[in-house]
N, C-alpha and C positions, 0 to 999 in steps of 0.2 A: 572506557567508552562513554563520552559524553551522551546524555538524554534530554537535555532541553533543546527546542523545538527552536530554539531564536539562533542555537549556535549553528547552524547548517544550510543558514539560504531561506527563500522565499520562496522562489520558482525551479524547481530541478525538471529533470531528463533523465528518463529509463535508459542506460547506458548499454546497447546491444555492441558485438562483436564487429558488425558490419559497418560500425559511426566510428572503429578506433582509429582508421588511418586520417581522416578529416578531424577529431579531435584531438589527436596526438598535435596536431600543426597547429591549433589556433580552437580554441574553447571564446564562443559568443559570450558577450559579458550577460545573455538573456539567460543563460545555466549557470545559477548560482550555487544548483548540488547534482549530485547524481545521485543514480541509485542502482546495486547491482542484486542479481539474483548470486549467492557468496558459491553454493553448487557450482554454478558456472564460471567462476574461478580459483576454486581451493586448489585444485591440482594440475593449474597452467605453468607451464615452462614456456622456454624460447621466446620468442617476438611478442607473442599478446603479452608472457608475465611481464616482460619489462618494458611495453607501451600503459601496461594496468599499472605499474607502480609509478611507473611516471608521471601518471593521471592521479594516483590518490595522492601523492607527495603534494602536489600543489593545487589540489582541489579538494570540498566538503564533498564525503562520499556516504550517505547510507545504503543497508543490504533489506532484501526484500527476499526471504525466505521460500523454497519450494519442497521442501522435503523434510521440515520437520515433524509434520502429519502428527498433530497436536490433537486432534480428536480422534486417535488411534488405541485400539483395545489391547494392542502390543506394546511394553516394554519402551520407556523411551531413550531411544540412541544416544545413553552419554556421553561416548567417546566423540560421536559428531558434534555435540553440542561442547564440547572439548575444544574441538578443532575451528569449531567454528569462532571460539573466544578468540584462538592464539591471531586466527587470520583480523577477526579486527582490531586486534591491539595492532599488529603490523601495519594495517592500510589505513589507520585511524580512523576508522568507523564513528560514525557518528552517533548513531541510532541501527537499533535490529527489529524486522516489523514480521510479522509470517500471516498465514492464512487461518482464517477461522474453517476449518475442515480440515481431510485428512488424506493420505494418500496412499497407503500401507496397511496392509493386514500381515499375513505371512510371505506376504511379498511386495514389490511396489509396483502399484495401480499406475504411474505415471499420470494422475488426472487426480482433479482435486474434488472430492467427494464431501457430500452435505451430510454434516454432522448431526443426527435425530435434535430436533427439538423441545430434549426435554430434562425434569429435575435432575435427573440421573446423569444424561449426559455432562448437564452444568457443573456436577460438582467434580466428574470425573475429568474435565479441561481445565476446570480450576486449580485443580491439584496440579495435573502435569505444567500449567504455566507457571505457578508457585517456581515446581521443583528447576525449569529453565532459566529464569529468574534467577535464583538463589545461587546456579553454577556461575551464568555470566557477573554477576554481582550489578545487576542493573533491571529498569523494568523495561522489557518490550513493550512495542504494539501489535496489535491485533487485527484483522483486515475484515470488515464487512464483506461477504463472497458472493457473487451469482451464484445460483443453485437451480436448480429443474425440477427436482422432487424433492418432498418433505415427510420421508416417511416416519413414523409415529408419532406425529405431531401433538405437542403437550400444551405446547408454550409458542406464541407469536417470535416472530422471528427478532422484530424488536426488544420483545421480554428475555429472550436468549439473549441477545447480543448484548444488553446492558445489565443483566443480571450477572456474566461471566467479568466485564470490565471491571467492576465494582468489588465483586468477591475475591477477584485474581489481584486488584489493585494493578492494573496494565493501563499499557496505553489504548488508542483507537487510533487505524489508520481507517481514517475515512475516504471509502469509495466510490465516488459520487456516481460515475457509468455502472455499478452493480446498485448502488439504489436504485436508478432508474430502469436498467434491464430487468431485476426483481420486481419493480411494479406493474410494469408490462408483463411476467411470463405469470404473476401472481394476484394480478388485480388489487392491488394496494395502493394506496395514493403516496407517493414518494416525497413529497411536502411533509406530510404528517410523522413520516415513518423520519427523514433527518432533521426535523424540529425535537424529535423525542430524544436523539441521541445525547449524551452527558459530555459538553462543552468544555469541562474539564480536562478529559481522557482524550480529547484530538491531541497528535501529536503532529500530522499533517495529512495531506489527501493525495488521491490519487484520480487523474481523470483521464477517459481513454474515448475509442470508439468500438465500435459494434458491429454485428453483422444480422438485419431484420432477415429472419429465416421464415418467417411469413405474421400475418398483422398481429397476435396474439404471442406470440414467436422469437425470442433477442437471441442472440447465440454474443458471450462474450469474449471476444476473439484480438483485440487491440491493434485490428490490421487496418483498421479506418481512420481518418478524420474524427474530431468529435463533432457531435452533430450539436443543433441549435437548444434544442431541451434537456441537454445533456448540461450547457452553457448556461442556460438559464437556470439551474439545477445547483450548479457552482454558486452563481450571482445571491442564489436564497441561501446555500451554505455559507457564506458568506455576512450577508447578514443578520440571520440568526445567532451565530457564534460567533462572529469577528471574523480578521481573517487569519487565515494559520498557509503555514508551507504548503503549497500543492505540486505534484509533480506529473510532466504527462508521459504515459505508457504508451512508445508503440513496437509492437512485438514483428509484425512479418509485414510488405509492401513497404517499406520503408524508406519514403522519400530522404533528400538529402538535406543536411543539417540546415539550412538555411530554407525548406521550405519548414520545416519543424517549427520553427522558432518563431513564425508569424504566431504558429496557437501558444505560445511560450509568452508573446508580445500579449496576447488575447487574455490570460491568466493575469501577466505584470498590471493591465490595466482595469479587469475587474478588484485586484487587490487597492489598488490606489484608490479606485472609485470609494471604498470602504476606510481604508486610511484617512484620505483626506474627510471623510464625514466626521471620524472619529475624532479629527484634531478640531474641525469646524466647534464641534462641542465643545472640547475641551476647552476650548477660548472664548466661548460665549459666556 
């Protein structure tokens, strides 16, 4: 499984079930990767598995993890983490990214749960990304999470998030809609909180939309539009760091592929905006 960032595209698309008949026919040259949640196809037969292998055969595909529950006081699931190797050597996987939280205790919560904020917890996710790490023989990324509550809070959420990257030696998929949804449910300035993040550790981003569940209030749901501050949120990730791959999420409402790829179009040219400054330098 390759892990550099440059080999997989620039601008991808969250690959849902309901884009495969339109994608099967004719892939916009605006999707240059995709990204699949691997749950929602390890154990597909008939028509999706051979419209999915068709799609990975001639496309850059990363997986974007839902059930590894990495922040989990349970035992972590070798054998899935097993399975999950065999599936991306198969579909050529590019990159494996999962969530910074958890979703399982003696059973599975189906929802992705905020990991304590604190020494103990860091060192006990450090370990388990070590040991996933080690199976797949590659380094993951890691995903900045909306969350709601922060119970026993030790440590800033920023101090978490780059304290675990660093000791785990991982990647960072940065999520530019939960920075901003966390600074709204959280009162935190969202400038400050992805200026701090380590530039290094992007491996690419993720941008989506939301649902304002009242002014103080984001619920992060990926069934909208991205919104303007969301955009401008990108524009400064962008600047800050460079630009890296991003890709957009949308989970339910799911317009068709072609009204999609206008925010895909939106993505391609705040990246160039930054490219071409880059090179402006470089030739000065």
């Amino acid at each position: 499984m390759q892990t550099n960032d440059d080999q997989f595209g620039m601008v991808g698309l969250g690959l849902r079930r309901e884009m495969l008949d339109e994608l099967i026919v004719d892939v916009p040259t605006h999707i240059e990767f995709m990204e699949v949640a691997p749950e929602n196809w390890l154990n597909l037969g008939g028509r999706y598995a051979k419209q999915f292998k068709t799609l990975t055969d001639a496309n850059n595909f990363i997986c974007h993890g839902l059930s590894l529950s990495i922040g989990s006081a349970e035992p972590l699931d070798i054998a899935f983490v097993k399975s999950l190797k065999a599936f991306f050597t198969e579909h050529n996987i590019k990159l494996f990214s999962e969530h910074l939280s958890y979703c399982s205790g003696k059973g599975h919560m189906y929802d992705l749960m905020p990991i304590p904020f604190t020494d103990d917890a860091v060192e006990h996710v450090v370990g388990r990304i070590k040991q996933v790490q080690d199976i797949l023989e590659c380094q993951i990324a890691i995903e900045n999470v909306s969350y709601y509550g922060a119970p026993g809070q030790q440590l800033s959420e920023i101090e978490f998030t780059t304290r675990i990257l660093e000791q785990a030696d991982c990647k960072l998929l940065l999520d530019v809609n939960n920075i901003y949804v966390n600074s709204i449910n959280h009162g935190y300035d969202a400038n400050e909180f992805l200026t701090a993040l380590p530039t290094k550790r992007i491996a690419y981003g993720h941008i989506a939309g939301h649902y304002n569940e009242a002014d103080d209030l984001i619920i992060d749901t990926h069934g909208a539009d991205v919104i303007e501050p969301v955009w401008q949120l990108l524009d400064t990730a962008y600047r800050v760091h460079g630009v890296f791959p991003t890709l957009l999420e949308r989970d339910f409402n799911i317009p068709s592929i072609h009204v999609l790829t206008q925010e895909l179009e939106r993505i391609k040219q705040l990246q160039l905006k930054y490219q071409s400054s880059d090179l402006a330098q470089n030739l000065a």
